[in-house]
BAVEX-315202 format. One record per residue: x, y, z of N, C-alpha, C in turn; residue in one letter. Coordinates in steps of 0.2 Angstrom, whole numbers, plus 2048, in hexadecimal, padded with zeros to 3 digits. Example, Ala and Ser with C-alpha at 12.3 -4.5 7.8 and 13.67 -1.06 7.14 Angstrom:
<pts>
8427E482783E7EA8278427F0827A 8407F58238447FB824840800827S 
</pts>
This chain:
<pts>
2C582D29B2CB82929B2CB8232A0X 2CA81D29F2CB8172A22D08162A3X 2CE8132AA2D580F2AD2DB8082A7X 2D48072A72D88002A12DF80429BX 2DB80C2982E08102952E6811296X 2E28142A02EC8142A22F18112A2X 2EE80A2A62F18072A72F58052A3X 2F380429C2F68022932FB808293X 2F980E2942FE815291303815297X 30381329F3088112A330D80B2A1X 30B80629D30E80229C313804295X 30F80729331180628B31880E28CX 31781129031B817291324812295X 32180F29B32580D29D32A808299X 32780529732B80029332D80428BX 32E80728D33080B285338807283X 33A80827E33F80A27B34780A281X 34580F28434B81028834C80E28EX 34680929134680329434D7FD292X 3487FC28B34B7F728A3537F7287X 3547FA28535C7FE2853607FD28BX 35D7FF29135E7FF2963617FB299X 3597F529C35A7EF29E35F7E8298X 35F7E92933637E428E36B7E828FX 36B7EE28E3727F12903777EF294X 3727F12993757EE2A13777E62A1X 3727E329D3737DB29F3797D9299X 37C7DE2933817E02903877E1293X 3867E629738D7E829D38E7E32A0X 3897DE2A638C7DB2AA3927D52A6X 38D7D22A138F7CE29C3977D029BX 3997D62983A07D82963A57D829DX 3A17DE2A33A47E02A93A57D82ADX 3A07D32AC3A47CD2B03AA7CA2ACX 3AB7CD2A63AE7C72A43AB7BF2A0X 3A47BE2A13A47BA2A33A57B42A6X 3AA7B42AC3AB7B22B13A67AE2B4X 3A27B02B739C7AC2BB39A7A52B4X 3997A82AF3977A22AB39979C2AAX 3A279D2AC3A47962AD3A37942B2X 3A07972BA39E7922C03977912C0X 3947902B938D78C2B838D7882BCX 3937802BA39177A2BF39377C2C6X 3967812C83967802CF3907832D3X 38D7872CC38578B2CE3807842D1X 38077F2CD37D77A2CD37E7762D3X 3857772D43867722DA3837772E1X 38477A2DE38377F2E737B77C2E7X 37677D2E336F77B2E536C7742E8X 37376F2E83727692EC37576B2F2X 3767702F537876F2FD37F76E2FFX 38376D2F838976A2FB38D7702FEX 38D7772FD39177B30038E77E303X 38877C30538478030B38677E314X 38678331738577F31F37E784322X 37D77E32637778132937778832EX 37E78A32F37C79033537E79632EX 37E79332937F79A3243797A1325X 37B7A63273757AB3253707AA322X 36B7AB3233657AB31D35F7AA320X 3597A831C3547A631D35379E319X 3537A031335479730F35779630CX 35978E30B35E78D30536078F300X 36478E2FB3677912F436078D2F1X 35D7882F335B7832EE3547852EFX 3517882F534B78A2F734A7932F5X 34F7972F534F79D2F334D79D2E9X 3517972E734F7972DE34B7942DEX 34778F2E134078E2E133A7942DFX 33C7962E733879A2E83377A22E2X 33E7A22E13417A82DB33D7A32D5X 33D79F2D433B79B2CC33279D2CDX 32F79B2D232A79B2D23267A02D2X 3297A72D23297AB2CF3287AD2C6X 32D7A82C532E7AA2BE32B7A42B8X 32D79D2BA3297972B63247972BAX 3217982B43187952B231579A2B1X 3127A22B43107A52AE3137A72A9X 3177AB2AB31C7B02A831F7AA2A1X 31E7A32A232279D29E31B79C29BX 31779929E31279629930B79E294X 3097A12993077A729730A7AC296X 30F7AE2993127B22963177B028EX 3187AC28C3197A92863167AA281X 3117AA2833087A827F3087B127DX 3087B32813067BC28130C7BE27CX 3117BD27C3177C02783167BE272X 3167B72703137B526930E7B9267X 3067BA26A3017BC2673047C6266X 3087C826A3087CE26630E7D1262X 3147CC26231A7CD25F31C7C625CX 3187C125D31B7BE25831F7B925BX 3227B32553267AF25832D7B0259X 32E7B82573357BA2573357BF25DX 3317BF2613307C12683327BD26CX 3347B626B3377B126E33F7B326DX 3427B52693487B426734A7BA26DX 3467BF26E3497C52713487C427AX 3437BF2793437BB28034A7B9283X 34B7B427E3527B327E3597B6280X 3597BB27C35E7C027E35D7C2284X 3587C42873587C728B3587C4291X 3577BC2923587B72973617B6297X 3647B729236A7B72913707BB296X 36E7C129336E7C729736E7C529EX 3687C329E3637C52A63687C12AAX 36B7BB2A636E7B52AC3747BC2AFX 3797BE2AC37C7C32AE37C7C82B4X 3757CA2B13727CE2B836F7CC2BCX 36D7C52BB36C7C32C13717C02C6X 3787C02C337F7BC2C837F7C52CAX 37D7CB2C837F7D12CC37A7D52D0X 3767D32CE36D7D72D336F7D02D8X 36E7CA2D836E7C72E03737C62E4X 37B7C72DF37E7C62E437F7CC2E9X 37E7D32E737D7D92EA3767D82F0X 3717D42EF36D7D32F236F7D12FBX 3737CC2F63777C92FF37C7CA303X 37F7D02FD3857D53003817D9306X 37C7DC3023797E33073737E1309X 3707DC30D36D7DA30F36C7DD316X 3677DE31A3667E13203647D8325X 3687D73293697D032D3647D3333X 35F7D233535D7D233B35F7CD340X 35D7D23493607CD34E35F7C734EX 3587C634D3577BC34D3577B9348X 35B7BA3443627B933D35C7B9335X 3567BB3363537BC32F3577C132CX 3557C13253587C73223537CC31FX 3537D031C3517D53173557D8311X 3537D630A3577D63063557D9300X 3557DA2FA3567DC2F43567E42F2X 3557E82EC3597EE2E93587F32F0X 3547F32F13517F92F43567FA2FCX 3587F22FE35E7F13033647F5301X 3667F12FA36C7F22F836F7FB2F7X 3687FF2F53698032F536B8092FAX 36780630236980930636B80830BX 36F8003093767FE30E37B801308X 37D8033013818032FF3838092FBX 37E80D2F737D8152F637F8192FAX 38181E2F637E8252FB3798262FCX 37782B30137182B30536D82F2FFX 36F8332FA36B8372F63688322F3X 36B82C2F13668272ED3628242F0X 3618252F735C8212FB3548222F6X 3548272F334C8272F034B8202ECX 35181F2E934F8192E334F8122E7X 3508122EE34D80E2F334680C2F1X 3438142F533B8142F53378132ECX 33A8152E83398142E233780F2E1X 33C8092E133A8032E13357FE2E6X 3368012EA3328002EF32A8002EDX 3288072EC32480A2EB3228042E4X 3248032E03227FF2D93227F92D8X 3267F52E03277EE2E031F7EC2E4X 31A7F22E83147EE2EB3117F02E4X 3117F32E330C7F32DC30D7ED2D7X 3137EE2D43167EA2CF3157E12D0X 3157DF2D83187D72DC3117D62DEX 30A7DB2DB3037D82DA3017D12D6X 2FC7D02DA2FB7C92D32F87C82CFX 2F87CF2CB2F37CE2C62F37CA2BFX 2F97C92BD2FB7C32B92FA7BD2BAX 2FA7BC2C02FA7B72C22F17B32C5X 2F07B72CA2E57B52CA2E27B72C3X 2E57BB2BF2E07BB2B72E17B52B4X 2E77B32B12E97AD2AE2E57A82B3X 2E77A62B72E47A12B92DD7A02BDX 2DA7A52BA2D17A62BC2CE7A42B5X 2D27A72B02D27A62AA2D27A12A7X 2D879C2A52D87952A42D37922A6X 2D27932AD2CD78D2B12C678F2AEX 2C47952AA2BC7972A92BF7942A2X 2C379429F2C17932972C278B295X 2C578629C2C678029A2C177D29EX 2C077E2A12BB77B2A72B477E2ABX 2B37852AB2AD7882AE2AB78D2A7X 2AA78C2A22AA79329D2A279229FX 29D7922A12957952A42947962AAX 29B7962AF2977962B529679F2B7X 2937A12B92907A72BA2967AA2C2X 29A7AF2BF29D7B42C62A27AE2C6X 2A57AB2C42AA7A62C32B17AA2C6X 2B37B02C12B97B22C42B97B42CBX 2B37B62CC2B27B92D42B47B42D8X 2B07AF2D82B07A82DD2B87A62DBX 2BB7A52D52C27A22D42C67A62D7X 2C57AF2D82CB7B32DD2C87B02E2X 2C47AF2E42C47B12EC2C77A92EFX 2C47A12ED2C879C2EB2D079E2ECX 2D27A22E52D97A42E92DC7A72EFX 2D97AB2F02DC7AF2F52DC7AC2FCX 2D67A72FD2D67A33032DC79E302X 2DE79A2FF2E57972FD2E979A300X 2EC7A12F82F07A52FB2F37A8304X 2ED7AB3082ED7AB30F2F17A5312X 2EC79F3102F079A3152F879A315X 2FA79A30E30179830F30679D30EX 3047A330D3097AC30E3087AE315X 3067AC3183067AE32130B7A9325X 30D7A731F3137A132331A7A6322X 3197AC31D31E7AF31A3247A9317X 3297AA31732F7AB31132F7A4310X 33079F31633279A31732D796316X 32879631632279231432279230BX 32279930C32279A3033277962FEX 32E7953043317922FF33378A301X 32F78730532F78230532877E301X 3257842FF31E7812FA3217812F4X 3257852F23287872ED32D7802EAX 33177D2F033877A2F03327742EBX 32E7702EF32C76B2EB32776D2E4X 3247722E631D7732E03227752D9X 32577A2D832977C2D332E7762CEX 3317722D333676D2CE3307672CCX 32C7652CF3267622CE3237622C9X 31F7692CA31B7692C332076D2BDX 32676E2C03297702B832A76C2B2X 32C7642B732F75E2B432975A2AEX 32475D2B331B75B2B031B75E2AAX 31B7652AC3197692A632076929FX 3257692A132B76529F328760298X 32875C29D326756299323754297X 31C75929731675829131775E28CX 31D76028C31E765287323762281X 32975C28432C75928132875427BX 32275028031D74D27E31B74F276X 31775427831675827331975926CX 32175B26F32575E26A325758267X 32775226B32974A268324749261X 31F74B26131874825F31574D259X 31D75325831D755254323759252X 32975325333075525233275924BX 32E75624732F75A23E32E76123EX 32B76424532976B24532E76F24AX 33376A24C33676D25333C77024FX 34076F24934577424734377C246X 33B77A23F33977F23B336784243X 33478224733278624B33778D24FX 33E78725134378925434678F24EX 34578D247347791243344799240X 33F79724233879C24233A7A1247X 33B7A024E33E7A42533457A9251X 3497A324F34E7A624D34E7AE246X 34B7AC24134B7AC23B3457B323DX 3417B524133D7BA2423407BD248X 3437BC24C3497C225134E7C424AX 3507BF24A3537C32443537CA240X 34B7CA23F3497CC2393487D223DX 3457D12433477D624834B7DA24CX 34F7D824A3577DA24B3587E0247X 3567DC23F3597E023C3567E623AX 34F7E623B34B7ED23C34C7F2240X 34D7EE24634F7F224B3567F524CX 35B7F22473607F72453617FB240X 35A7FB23B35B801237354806238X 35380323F34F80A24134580823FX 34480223D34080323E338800240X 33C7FC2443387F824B33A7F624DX 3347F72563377F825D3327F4261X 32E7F325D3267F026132A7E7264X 32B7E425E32D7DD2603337DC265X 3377DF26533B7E126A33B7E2271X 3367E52723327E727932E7E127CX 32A7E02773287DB2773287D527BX 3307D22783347CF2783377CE27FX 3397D627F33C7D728733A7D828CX 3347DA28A32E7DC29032B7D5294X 32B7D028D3287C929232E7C4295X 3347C72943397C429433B7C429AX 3397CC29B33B7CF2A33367CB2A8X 3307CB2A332A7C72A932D7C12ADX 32F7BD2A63317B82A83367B42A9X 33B7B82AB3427B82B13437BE2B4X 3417C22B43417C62BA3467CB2B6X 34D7C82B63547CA2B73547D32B5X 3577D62BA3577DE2B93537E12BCX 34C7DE2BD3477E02C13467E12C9X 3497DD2CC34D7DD2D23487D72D7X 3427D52D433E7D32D93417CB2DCX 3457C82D83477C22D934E7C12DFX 3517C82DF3577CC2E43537CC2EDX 34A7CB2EB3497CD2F33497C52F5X 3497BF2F23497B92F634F7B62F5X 3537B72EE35B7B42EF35F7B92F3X 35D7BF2F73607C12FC3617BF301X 35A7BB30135A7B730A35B7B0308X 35F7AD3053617A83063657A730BX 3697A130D36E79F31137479F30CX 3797A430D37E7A53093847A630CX 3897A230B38F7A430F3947AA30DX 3927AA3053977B030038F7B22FEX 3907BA2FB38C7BC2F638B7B82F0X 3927B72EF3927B52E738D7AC2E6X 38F7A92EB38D7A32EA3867A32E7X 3817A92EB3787A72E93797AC2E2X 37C7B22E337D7B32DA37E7AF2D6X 3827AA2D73837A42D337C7A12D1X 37A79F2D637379A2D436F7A02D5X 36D7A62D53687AA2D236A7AA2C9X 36F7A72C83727AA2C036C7A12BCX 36C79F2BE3687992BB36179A2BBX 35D79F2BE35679E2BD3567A02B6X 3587A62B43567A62AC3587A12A7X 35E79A2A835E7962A43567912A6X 3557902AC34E78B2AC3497902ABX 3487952AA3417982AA34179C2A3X 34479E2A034479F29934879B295X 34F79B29435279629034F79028FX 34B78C29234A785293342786294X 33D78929833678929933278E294X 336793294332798290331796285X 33979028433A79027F33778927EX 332786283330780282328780281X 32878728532178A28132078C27CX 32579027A32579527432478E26EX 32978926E32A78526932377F26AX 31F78026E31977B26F31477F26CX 31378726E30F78A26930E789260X 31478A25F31978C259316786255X 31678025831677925530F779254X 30A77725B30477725830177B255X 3027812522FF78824D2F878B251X 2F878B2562F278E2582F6796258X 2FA7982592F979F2582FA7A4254X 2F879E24E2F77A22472EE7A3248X 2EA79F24A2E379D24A2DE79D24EX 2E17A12552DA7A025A2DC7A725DX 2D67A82602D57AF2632D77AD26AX 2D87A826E2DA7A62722E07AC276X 2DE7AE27E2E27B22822E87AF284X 2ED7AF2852F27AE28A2F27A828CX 2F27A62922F579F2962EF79B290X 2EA79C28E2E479928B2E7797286X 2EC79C2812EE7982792F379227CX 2F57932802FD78D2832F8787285X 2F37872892ED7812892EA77F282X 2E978427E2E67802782EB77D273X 2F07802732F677D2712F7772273X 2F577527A2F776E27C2F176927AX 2EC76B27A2E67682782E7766272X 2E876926B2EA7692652ED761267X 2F17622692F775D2692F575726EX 2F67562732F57522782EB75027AX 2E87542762E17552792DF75627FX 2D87542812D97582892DD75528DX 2E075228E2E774F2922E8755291X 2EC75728C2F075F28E2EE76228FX 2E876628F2E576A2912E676A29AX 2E576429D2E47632A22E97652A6X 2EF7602A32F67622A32F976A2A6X 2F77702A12F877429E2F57782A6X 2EF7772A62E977A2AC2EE7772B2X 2EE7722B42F27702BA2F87732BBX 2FD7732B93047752B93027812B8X 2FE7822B52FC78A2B72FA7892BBX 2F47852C02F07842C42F77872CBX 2F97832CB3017802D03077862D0X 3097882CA30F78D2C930B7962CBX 3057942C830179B2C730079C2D1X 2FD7982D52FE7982DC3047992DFX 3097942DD3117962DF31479D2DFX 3127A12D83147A72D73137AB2DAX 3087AB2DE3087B02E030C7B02E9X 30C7A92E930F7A92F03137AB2F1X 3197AB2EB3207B02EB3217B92E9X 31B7BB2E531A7C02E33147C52E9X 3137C12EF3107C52F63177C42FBX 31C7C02FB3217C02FE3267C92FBX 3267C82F43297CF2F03257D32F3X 3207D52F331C7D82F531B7DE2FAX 31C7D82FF31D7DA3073247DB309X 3277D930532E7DA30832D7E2305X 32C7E530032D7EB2FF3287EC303X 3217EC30531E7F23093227F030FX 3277ED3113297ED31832E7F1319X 3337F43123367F83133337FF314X 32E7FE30F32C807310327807316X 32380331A31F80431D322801325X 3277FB3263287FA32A3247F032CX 3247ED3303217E73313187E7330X 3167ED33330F7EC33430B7ED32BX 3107F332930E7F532330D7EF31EX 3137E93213157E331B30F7E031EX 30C7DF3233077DB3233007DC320X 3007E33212F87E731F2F87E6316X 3017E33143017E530B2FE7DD30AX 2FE7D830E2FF7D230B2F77D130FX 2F37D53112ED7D33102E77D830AX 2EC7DE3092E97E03022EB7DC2FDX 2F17D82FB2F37D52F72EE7CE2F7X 2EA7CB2FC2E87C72FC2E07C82F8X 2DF7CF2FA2D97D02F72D87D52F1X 2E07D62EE2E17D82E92E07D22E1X 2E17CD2E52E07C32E22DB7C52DEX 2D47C62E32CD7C42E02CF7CB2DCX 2D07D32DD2CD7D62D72D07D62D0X 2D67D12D12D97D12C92D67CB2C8X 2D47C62CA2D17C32C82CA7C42C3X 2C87CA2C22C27CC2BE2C27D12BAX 2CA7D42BC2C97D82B52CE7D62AFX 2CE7DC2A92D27D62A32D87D72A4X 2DB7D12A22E07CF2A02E77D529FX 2E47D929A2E77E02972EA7E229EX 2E47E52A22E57E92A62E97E82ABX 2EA7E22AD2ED7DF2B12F57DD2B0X 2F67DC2A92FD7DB2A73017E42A6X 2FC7E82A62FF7ED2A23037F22A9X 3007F02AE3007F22B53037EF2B8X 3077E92B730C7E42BA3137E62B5X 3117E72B03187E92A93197F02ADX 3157F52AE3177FC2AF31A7FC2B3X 3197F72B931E7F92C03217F42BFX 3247F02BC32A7EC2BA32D7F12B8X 32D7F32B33307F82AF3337FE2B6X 3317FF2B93318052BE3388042C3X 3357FC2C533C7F92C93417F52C6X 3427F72C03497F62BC34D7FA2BEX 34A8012C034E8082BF3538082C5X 3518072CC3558052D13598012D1X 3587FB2CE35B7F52CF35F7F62CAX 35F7F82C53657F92C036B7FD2C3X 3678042C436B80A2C536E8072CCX 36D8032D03738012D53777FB2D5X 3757F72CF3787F22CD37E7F42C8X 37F7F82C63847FE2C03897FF2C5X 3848052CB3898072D038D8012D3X 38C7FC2D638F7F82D93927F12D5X 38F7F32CE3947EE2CA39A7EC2CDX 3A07F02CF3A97EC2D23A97EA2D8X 3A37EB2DD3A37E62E13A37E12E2X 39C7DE2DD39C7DA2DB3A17D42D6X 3A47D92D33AA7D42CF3B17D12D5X 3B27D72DB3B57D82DF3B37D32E2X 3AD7D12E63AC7CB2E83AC7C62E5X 3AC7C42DE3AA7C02DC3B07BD2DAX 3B77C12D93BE7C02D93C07BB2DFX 3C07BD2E43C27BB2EB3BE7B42EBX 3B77B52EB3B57AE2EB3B67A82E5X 3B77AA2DF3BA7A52D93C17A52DBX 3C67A72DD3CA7A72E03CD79F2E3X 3C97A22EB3C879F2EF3C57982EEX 3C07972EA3C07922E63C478E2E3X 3C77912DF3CC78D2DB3D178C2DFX 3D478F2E53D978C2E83D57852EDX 3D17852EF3CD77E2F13CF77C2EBX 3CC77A2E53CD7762E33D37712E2X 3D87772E03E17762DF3E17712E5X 3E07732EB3E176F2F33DF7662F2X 3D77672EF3D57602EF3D675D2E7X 
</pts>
């Protein structure tokens, strides 16, 4: 029995059926339980990210504007360009539709997983913080729930690995540029991991100041050579949008009379890659923002899912879609989303396509060794967080070399694993959250009467 087996039969268990029930449910509940309420404070979600309602001696470690940086970069660019890519090739272009919904949802849970983040935060004396599910659970639970601390804990150092991340982008770079150099992934992890070192030994604040400008930079780039694109074949931009639609659909309606569940999963499983939301991992860096109210950085935690799947994910799905390559090429992962662009823009996009992975796929790991350590710091303490974030470094080069498979099915099964914590305390502590979130929309709306 091979590892690569397991790894597929851990993934494929975890993300079952009652996963996904679970985490769309939930992101169901919050939806009804706010009311939706926070939806109408979208534009003050937005304003808060320029600094207007910040002051500097607020609690925290970073900005609203550097915590969703660093939170996005996370999420855009694999999980958006190759994680896109991987959904279509096994589910189809109606695997995008359920992408959809479930970023829908997710914004939801994401105004109630961070602002719980910043509620139950642990403030240390020389005002850093320590923040996400595993916190909230044991500043705020009963003590019998403390396990589902460690649980999470336990599955965010495994899960906050970079194996999605050093495969795709070892990958790419052999198939567009080195495909005969011999021991290529090996040299391209280790390449990464000296990078990596340099700039996660700065911890939180380094990461999310690489983050602040790398992420809006190259999204705009990437943006905009996807617009390109579509320009240069707008006659395919509706039938495409409609194709998404018109195969969720179709999937819908299977899946109400009972007889599929593959596309679904699918759907939802890259979905979660690729905004996080319910997961809890984007809760450990929007906790340590600088936040005067909980609710404020719940607020602008609720927009990553509209930039990182509503907007990047659907601009991938639609550039595959147009150029037809994933009807036709045996092409893996971030590799179909480059020959896509090649098709279309020729090696310009390819180029394109490698740079902006090259950039996002670094930013990620830099924010996914921050997830990381912050969880072994809770289970292990400070030294434990240190000794995690030089196995994680040398964790870089070995997923760098193995497949693709094995690597994604091993980051889904402990994704899958820390939903379970972060739901099951975000439920409990739903009226808190609403309870805060009254006082400060409140409070709010009487400022405004004032001015």
């Amino acid at each position: 029995m091979s590892f690569d087996y397991l790894a597929e039969q851990f993934a494929t268990l975890a993300w079952g059926p009652w996963l996904v029930i679970f985490l769309v449910g939930s992101g169901i509940f919050f939806l009804i339980f706010s009311g939706l309420r926070p939806f109408r404070y979208l534009p003050h979600a937005f304003a808060l990210l320029t600094g207007k309602y910040s002051k500097e001696s607020d609690v925290g470690d970073v900005s609203h504007f550097k915590a969703l940086t660093a939170a996005l970069s996370g999420t855009i660019g694999l999980g958006n360009i190759a994680g896109v890519a991987v959904a279509i090739q096994l589910g189809g272009p109606g695997a995008i539709f359920w992408m959809w919904l479930t970023a829908i949802v997710g914004i939801a849970t994401k105004f109630f997983t961070c602002t719980l983040s910043v509620m139950y935060r642990d403030v240390n004396p020389d005002g850093t913080t320590n923040a996400g599910p595993m916190y909230v659970i044991k500043n705020a639970l009963p003590n019998y729930m403390l396990p589902l601390a460690y649980f999470f804990a336990i599955f965010g150092v495994i899960g906050c690995l970079p194996g999605f991340q050093s495969n795709q982008l070892v990958q790419i770079s052999k198939d567009l540029y080195f495909p005969g150099v011999e021991n290529f992934e090996l040299i391209a992890g280790i390449f990464l991991a000296i990078i990596t070192a340099i700039v996660v030994v700065g911890g939180l604040k380094r990461i999310a100041n690489v983050a602040s400008y790398l992420v809006p930079f190259m999204g705009c780039i990437y943006f905009g050579a996807v617009l390109i694109c579509i320009a240069l074949n707008i006659e395919e931009f509706l039938p495409s949008l409609s194709l998404i639609i018109s195969e969720g659909l179709s999937s819908l309606k299977a899946l109400l009379s009972g007889s599929i569940m593959g596309v679904v999963i699918i759907g939802v499983r890259r979905g979660a890659f690729s905004n996080e939301a319910g997961i809890g991992t984007e809760s450990l860096v929007h906790g340590s923002a600088k936040a005067s109210h909980p609710v404020k950085q719940g607020l602008v935690a609720m927009t990553g899912p509209i930039f990182d799947t509503l907007i990047m994910c659907t601009a991938t799905a639609v550039l595959i879609l147009i150029s037809g390559v994933w009807q036709n090429s045996d092409a893996q992962g971030v590799t179909l989303t480059a020959e896509a662009f090649n098709n279309i823009l020729g090696p310009v996009g390819s180029f394109v396509v490698f740079l902006c992975v090259l950039c996002f796929g670094i930013s990620t790991i830099f924010t996914y060794s921050y997830y990381g350590s912050s969880c072994a710091k809770f289970l292990f303490g400070e030294k434990g967080s240190q000794i995690y974030t030089y196995i994680f470094i040398l964790m870089i080069v070995i997923f760098a070399v193995i497949s693709l498979d094995t690597a994604l099915n091993i980051i889904d099964g402990a994704f899958a694993m820390m939903a379970i914590p972060t739901l099951v305390s975000t439920l409990w502590l739903a009226p808190k959250v609403m309870s805060s979130a009254r006082e400060y929309f409140n409070s709010l709306n009487e400022t405004a009467k004032r001015t």
